[in-house]
C-alpha positions in Angstrom: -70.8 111.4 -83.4 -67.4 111.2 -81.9 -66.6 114.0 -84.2 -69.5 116.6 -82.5 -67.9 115.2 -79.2 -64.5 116.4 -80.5 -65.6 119.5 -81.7 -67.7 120.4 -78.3 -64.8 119.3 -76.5 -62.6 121.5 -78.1 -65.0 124.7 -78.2 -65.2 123.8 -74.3 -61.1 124.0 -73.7 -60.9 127.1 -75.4 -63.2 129.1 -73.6 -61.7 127.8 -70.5 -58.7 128.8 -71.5 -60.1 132.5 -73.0 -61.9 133.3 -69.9 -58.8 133.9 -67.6 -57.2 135.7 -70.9 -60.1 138.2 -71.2 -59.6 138.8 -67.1 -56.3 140.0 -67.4 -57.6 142.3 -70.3 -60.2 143.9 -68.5 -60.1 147.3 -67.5 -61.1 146.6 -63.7 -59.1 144.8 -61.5 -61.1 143.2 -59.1 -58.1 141.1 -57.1 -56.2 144.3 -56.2 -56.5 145.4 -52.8 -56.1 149.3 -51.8 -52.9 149.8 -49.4 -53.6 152.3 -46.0 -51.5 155.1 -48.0 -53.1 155.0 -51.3 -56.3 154.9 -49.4 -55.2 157.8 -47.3 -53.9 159.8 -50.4 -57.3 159.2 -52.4 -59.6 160.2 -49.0 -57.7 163.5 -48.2 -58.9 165.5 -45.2 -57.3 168.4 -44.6 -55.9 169.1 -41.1 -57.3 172.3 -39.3 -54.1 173.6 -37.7 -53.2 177.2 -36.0 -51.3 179.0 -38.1 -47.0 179.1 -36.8 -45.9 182.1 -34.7 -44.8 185.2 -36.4 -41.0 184.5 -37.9 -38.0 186.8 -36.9 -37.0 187.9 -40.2 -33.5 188.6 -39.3 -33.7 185.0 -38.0 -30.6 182.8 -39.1 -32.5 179.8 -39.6 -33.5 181.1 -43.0 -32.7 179.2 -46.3 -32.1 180.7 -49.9 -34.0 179.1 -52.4 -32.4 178.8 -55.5 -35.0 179.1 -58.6 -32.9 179.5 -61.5 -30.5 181.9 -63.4 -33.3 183.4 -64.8 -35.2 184.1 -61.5 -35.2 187.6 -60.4 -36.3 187.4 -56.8 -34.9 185.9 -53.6 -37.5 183.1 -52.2 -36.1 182.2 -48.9 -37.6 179.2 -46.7 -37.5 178.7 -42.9 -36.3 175.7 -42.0 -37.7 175.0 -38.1 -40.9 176.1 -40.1 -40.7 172.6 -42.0 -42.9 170.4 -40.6 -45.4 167.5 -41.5 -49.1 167.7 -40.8 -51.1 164.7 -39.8 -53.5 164.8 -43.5 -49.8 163.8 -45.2 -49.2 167.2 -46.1 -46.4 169.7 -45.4 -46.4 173.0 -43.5 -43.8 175.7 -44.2 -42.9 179.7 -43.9 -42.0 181.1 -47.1 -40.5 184.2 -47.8 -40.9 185.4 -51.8 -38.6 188.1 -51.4 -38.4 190.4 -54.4 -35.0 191.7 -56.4 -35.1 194.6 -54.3 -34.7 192.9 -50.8 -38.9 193.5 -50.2 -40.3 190.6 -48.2 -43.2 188.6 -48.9 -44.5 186.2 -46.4 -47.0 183.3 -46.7 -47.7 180.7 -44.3 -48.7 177.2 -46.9 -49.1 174.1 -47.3 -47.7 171.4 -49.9 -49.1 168.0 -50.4 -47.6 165.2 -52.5 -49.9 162.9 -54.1 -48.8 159.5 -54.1 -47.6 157.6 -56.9 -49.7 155.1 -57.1 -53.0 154.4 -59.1 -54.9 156.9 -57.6 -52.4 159.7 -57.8 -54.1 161.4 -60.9 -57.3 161.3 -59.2 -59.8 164.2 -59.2 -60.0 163.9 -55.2 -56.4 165.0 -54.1 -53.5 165.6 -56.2 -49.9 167.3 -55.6 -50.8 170.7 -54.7 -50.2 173.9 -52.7 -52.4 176.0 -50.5 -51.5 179.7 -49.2 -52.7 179.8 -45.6 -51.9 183.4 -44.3 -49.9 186.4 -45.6 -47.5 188.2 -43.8 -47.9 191.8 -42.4 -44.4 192.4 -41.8 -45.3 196.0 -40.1 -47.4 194.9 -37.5 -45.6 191.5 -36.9 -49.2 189.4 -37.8 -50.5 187.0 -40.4 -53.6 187.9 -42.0 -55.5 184.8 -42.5 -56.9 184.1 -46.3 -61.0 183.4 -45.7 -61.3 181.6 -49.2 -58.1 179.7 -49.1 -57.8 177.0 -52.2 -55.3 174.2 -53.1 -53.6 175.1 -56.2 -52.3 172.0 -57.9 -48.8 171.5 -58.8 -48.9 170.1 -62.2 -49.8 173.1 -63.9 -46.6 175.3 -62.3 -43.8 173.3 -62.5 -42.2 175.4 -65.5 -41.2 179.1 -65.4 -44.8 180.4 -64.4 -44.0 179.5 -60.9 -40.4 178.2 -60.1 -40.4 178.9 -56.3 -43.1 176.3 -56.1 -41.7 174.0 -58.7 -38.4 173.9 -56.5 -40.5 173.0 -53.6 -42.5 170.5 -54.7 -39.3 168.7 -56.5 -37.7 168.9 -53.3 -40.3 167.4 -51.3 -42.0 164.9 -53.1 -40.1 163.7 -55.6 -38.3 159.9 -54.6 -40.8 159.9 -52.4 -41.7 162.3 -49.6 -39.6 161.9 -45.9 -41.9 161.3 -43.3 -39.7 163.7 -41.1 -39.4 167.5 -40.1 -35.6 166.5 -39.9 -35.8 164.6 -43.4 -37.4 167.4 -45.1 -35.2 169.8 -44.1 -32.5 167.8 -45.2 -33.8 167.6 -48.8 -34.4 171.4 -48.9 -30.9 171.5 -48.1 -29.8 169.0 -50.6 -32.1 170.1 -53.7 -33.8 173.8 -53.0 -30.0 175.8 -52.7 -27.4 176.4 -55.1 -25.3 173.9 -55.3 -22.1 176.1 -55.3 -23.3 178.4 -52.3 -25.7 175.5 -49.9 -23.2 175.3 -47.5 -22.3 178.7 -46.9 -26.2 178.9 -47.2 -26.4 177.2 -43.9 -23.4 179.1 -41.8 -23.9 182.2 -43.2 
């Protein structure tokens, strides 16, 4: 008899001392609790805002992009453009100017996913979105009527370097929560390193 009670005993104690085990195995967490930002990131909802006024393209507050050796063109961004939207994305005026001095205008968006669990969800990841071309003629955007988000993590190799220097220089180490901070890292990280200051005081 005491030998069952033993035995039951010990059965008892070891599924006592399974059960938390197999929690901590499981696949669901069911203590964790969602921060505002994660939440944010994971219930995107994009911000309907006017597209910027028509840049001065002789403006000196323009800012060569560096993209590589290999990179033909001349991508240029302009800086007071730079500016945060309330949906955690960021708004910008980028000029993809070809080898030949031809300039390509495009009014977009970048948004940097968070890095946290939800950061590879389906909902809202790091991506890019072209609002509005330019018509550099007749000094006006055309708006795009079926604009999409483009996501990020299929273009950062040589298929799209402009936007791969963007996106490193915004969102990776985290993304500044400033117009003035994200200027700063363009500054730091988009230009060559060799040529960023006279970049600025050119």
């Amino acid at each position: 008899m005491r030998r069952i009670l033993l035995c039951a005993s010990v059965l008892m104690a070891a599924q006592a001392f399974a059960a938390p085990r197999a929690m901590k195995n499981a696949l669901i967490n069911d203590r964790y609790q969602e921060s505002e930002a994660e939440k944010n990131a994971r219930e995107f909802k994009e911000a309907e805002l006017p597209l910027p006024a028509f840049p001065d393209m002789n403006s000196e507050g323009w800012f060569d992009i560096y993209a590589g050796n290999t990179f033909n063109g001349q991508p240029r961004i302009l800086l007071e453009s730079i500016t945060p939207a309330e949906d955690g994305s960021i708004r910008y005026i980028l000029n993809a100017r070809s080898s030949r001095g031809y300039d390509n205008l495009s009014a977009e968006g970048l948004f940097c996913a968070a890095t946290t669990s939800f950061s590879k969800d389906a909902s809202k990841r790091s991506s890019f979105k072209v609002y509005a071309y330019g018509d550099t003629v007749n000094k006006r955007w055309i708006p795009l009527r079926k604009g999409e988000w483009k996501s990020i993590g299929s273009i950062l190799n040589d298929a799209d370097p402009i936007h791969g220097v963007l996106y490193r220089s915004f969102c990776e180490d985290g993304k500044p929560s400033t117009a003035e901070g994200l200027r700063e890292r363009i500054i730091q990280r988009a230009g060559d390193r060799n040529l960023t200051l006279r970049n600025l005081y050119k």
